[in-house]
ROKOLZA-618734 format. One line per 8 residues: for each residue x, y, z of C-alpha. Coordinates in nm, 3 decimals, padded with zeros to 5 digits. Layout:
! ROKOLZA-618734
X,Y,Z  ...
//
This chain:
! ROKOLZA-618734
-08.731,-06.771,-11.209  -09.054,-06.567,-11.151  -08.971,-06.172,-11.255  -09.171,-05.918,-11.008  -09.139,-05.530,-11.032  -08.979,-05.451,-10.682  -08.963,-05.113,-10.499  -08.510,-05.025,-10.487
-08.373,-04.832,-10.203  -08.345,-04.495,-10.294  -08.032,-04.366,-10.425  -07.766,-04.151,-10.225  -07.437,-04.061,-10.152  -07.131,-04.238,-10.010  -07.149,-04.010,-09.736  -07.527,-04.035,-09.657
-07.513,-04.412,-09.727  -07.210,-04.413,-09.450  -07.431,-04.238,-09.240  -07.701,-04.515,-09.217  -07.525,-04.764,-09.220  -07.325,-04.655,-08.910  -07.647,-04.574,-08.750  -07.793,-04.961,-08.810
-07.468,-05.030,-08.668  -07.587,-04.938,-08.362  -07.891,-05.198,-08.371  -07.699,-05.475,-08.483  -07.440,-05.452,-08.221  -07.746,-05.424,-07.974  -07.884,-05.717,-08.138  -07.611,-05.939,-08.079
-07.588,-05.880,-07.730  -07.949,-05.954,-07.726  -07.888,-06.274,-07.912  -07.607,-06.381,-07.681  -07.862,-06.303,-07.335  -08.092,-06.535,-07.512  -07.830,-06.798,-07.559  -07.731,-06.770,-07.163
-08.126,-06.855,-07.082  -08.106,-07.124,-07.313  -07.815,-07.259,-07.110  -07.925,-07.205,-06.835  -08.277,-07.414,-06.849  -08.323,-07.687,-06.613  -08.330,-08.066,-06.755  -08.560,-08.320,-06.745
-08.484,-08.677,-06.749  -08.581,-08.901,-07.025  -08.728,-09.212,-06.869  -08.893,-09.347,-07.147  -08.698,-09.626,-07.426  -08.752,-09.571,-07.741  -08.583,-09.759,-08.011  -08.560,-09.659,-08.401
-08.450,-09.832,-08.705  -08.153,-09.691,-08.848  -07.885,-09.782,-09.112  -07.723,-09.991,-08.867  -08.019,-10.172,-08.707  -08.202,-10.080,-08.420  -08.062,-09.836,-08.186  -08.181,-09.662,-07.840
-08.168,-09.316,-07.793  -07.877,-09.325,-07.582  -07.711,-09.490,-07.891  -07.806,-09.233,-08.111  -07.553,-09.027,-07.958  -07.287,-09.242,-08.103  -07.034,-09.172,-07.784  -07.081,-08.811,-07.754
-07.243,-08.611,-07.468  -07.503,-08.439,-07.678  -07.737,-08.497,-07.906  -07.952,-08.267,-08.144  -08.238,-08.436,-08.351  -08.423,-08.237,-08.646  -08.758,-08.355,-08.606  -08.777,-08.375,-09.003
-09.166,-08.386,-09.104  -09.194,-08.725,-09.304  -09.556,-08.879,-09.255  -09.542,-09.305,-09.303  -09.798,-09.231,-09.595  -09.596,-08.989,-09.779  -09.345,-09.031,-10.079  -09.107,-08.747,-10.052
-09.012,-08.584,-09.721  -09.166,-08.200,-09.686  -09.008,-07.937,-09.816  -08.919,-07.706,-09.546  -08.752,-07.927,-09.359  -08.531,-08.057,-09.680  -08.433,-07.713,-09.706  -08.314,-07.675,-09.341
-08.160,-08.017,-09.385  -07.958,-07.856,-09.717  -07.856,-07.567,-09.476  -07.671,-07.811,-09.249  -07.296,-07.804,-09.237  -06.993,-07.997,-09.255  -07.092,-08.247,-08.890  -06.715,-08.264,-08.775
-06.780,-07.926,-08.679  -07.029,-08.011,-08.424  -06.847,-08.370,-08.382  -06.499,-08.123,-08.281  -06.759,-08.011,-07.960  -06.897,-08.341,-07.832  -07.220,-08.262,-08.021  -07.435,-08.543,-08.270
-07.676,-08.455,-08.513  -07.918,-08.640,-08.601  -08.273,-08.668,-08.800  -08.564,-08.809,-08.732  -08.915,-08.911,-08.892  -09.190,-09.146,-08.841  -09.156,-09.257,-09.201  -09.005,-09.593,-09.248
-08.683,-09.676,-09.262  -08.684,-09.762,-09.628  -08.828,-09.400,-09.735  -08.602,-09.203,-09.587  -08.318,-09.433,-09.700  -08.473,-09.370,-10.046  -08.528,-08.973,-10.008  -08.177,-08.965,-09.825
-07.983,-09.048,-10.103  -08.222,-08.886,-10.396  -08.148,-08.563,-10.209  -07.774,-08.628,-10.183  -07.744,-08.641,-09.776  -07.499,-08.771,-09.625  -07.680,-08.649,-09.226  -07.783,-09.006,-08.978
-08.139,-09.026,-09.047  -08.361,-09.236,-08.775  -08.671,-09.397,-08.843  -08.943,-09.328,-08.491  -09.214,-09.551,-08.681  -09.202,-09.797,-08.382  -09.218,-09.571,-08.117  -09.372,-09.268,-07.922
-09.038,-09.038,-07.980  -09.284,-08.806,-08.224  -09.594,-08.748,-08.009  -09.432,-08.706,-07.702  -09.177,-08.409,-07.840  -09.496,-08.325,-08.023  -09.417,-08.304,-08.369  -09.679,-08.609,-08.444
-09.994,-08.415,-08.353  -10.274,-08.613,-08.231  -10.513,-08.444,-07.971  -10.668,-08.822,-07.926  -10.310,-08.968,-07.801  -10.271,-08.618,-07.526  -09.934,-08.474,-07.420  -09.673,-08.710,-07.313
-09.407,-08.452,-07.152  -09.536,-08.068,-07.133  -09.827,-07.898,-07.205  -09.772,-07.834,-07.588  -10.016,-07.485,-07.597  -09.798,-07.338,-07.375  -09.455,-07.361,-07.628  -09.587,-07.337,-08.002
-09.754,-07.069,-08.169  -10.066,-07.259,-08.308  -10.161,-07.175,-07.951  -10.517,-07.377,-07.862  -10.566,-07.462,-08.262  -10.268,-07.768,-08.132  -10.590,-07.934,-08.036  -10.771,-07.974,-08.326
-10.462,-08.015,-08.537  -10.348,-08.397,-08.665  -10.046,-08.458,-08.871  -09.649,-08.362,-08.866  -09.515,-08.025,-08.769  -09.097,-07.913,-08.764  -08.891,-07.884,-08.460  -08.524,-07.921,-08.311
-08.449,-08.104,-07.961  -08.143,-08.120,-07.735  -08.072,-08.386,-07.486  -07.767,-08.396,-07.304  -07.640,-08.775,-07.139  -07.471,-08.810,-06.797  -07.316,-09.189,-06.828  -07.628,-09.382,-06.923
-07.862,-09.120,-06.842  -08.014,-08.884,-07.087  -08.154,-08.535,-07.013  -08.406,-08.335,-07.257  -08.253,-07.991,-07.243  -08.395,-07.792,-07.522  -08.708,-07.795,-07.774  -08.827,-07.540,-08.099
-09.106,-07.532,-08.299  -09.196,-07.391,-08.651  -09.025,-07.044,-08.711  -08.781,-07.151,-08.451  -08.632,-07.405,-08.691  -08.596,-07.060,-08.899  -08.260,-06.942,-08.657  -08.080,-07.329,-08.845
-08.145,-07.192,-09.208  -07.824,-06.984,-09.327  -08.007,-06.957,-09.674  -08.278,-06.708,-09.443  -07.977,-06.542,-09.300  -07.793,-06.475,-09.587  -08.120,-06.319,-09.810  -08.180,-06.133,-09.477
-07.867,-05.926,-09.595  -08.010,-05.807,-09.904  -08.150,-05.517,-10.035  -08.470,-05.762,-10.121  -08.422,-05.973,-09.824  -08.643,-06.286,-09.855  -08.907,-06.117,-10.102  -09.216,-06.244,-09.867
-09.512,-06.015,-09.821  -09.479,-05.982,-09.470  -09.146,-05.764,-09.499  -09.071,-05.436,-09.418  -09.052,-05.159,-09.643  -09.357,-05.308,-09.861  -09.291,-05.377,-10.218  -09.002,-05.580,-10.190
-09.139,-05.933,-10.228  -09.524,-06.088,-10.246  -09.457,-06.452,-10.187  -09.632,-06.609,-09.846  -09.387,-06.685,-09.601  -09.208,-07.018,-09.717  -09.432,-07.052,-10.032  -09.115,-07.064,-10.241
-08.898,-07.335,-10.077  -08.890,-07.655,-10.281  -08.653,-07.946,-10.273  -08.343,-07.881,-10.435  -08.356,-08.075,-10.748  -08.705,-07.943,-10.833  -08.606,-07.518,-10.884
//
């Protein structure tokens, strides 16, 4: 573990510790209303309907979309960055995958889970167990599931389903960017038909990773350069994730 000199909270007393700590109070318990308004718009977006198949390889074959869900009447996929060319799946998403929780959980609310990559089957089989994952895992190798929820960039292939400037924060550099980026969709299925409900890009895969949330409670918090007060970390953002059997 790297040792770094790092600026402490001053000292006080109970009392004046109470004191600030009732006053961030406050915040939080603003903040969590906030939170909860921005989970009503989320629920209350409009759907669109998935007309295209698409088909991936998976442990048990080849399965649709709609099979994907396994019975239930939602489905959320990880968009897990895994290029066909590469030998190990990328870091950040391994370590939201490692944040993921026990699936009966989400199973208890009609909700599946899923992952998907463009890798083939066999490499994720091979990463999947290596890592220790027990999570579906869906090969998209086959089919257009990656560039058209644009997490396969490819300015030569366009945009499939909405104009992809308008929701990530690479803004107009989406165009001149090629390769795999992270993200989270939602679809929800009425009978046979399946609705995209939901997408999130880059630091909104950040909201999944209860690691972030629970260094976000700490005097040090996640020790990244960008945080405030200054002194308290000077790793870039995400710079010190790493798959878990390589700390």
């Amino acid at each position: 573990m790297k040792k770094e000199a790092y600026s402490l909270p001053d000292i006080v007393s109970r009392d004046e510790w109470l004191k600030k700590r009732k006053a961030l109070l406050i915040e939080e318990k603003e903040f969590t209303k906030q939170h909860e308004k921005i989970n009503a718009r989320r629920r209350q977006l409009p759907m669109v309907e998935v007309n295209k198949e698409y088909i991936f390889d998976g442990p048990e074959g080849k399965e649709s979309l709609l099979e994907l869900f396994k019975g239930r009447n939602q489905l959320i996929v990880q968009h897990f960055m895994f290029d066909p060319e590469w030998n190990e799946g990328c870091k950040g998403c391994s370590f939201q995958t490692d944040n993921i929780g026990n699936l009966a959980h989400l199973h208890a609310r009609n909700v599946t889970l899923v992952l998907v990559s463009r890798a083939p089957l066999e490499k994720l089989e091979k990463f999947k167990k290596r890592m220790g994952w027990t999570i579906p895992w869906y090969s998209s190798f086959d089919n257009d599931f990656n560039y058209d929820y644009h997490v396969t960039i490819d300015a030569d292939r366009g945009s499939h389903v909405y104009n992809y400037e308008d929701i990530s924060t690479l803004g107009e550099n989406w165009k001149n960017w090629k390769g795999e980026q992270p993200g989270n969709s939602v679809f929800i299925r009425k009978g046979d038909s399946i609705f995209h409900t939901y997408s999130s890009y880059e630091r909104g895969c950040e909201l999944l990773m209860g690691t972030l949330n629970y260094l976000d409670l700490t005097a040090l918090g996640r020790q990244e350069d960008w945080e405030k007060p200054e002194g308290r970390g000077s790793d870039k953002p995400g710079s010190w994730w790493g798959l878990h059997d390589k700390y």
